[in-house]
C-alpha positions as CSV (number, residue, x, y, z in Angstrom):
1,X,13.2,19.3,-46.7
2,X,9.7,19.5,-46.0
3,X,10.1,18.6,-42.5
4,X,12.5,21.6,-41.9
5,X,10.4,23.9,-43.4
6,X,7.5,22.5,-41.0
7,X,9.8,22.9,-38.0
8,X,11.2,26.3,-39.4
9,X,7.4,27.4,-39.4
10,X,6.2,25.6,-36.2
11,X,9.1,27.6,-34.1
12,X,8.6,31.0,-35.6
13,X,4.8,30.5,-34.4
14,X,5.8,29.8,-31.1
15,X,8.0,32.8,-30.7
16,X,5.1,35.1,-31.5
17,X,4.9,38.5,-29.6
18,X,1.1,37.8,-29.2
19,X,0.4,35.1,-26.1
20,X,-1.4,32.3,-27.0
21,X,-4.7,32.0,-26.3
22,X,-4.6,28.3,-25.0
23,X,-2.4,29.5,-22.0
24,X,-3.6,29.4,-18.9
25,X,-2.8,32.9,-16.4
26,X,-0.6,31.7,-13.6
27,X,-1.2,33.9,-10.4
28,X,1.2,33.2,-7.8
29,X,0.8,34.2,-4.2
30,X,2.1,34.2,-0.9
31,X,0.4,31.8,1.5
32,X,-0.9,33.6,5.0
33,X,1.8,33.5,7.8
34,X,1.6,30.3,9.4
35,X,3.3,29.3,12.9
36,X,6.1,31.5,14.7
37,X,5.7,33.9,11.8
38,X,2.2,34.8,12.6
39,X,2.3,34.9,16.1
40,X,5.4,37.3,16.0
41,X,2.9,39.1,14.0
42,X,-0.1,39.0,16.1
43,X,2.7,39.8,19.1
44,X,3.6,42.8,17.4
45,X,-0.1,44.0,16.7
46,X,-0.7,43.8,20.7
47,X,2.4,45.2,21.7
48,X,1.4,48.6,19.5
49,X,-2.0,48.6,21.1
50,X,-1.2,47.6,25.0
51,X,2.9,48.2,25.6
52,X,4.3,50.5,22.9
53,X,3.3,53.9,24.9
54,X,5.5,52.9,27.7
55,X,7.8,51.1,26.2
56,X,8.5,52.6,22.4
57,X,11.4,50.9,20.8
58,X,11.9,48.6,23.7
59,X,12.7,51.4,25.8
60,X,10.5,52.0,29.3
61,X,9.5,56.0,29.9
62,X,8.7,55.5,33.0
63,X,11.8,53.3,34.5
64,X,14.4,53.5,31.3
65,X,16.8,50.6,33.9
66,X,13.5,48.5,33.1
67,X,13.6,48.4,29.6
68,X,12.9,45.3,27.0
69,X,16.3,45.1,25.7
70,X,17.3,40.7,25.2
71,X,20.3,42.3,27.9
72,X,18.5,44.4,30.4
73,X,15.6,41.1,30.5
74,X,18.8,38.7,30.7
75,X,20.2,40.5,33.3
76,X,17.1,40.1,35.5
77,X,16.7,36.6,34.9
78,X,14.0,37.1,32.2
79,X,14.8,34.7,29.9
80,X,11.0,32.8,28.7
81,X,8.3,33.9,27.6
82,X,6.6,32.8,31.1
83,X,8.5,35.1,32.7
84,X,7.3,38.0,30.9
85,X,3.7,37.4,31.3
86,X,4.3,36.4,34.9
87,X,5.0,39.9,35.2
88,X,2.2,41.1,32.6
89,X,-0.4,39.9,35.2
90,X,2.1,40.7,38.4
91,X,4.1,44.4,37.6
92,X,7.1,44.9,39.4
93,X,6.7,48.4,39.4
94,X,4.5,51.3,38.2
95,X,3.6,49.1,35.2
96,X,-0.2,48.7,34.4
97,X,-1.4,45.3,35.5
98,X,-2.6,43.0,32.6
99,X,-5.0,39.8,34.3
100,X,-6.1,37.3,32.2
101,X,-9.7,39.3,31.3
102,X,-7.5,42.3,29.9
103,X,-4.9,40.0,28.0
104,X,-6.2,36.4,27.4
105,X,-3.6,34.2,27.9
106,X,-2.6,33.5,24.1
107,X,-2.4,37.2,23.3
108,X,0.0,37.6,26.2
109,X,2.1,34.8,24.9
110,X,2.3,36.4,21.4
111,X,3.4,40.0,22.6
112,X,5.9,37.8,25.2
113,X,7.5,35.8,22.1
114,X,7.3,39.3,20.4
115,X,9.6,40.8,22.6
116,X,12.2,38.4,23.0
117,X,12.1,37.8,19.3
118,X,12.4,41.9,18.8
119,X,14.4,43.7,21.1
């Protein structure tokens, strides 16, 4: 009897309202963007700063038959991120030319994966 009135006692104190002063706070949180993740994020911080005037949304003010679309780039055989910053650093048409001392290499790479990954 006495050891059910101990347990009776011992459960009721754990199912206080008040929290107990032994626990330790748990703080969860998310870990940085690692890999693909945060380069698609870096891709998309260039793009706003050195391609979203022309092209908003994908689109191309300037030439709309030109724009970033996955089936307008398909269409003209741009299927890699190569051949988006082969044509970063050579325009086709009245595109702004971006050489290496503009758009370092790896920053053109992330706004390349950026738009194949986007539009």
């Amino acid at each position: 009897m006495l050891t059910a009135v101990s347990m009776t006692m011992l459960f009721f104190a754990a199912c206080t309202s008040e929290p107990n002063q032994d626990t330790k706070k748990i703080q969860v949180t998310t870990p940085p963007p690692t890999g693909r993740q945060a380069q698609t994020g870096k891709g998309e911080m260039l793009f706003r700063q050195f391609c979203a005037n022309c092209h908003p949304d994908g689109g191309n003010v300037s030439d709309p038959a030109r724009n970033l679309h996955r089936s307008t780039l398909r269409a003209n055989r741009i299927n890699k991120p190569e051949d988006i910053i082969r044509i970063m650093r050579n325009p086709i048409s009245r595109m702004l030319r971006f050489d290496v001392t503009t758009l370092p290499d790896e920053d053109a790479r992330a706004i390349a994966d950026y738009v194949l990954d986007t539009f």
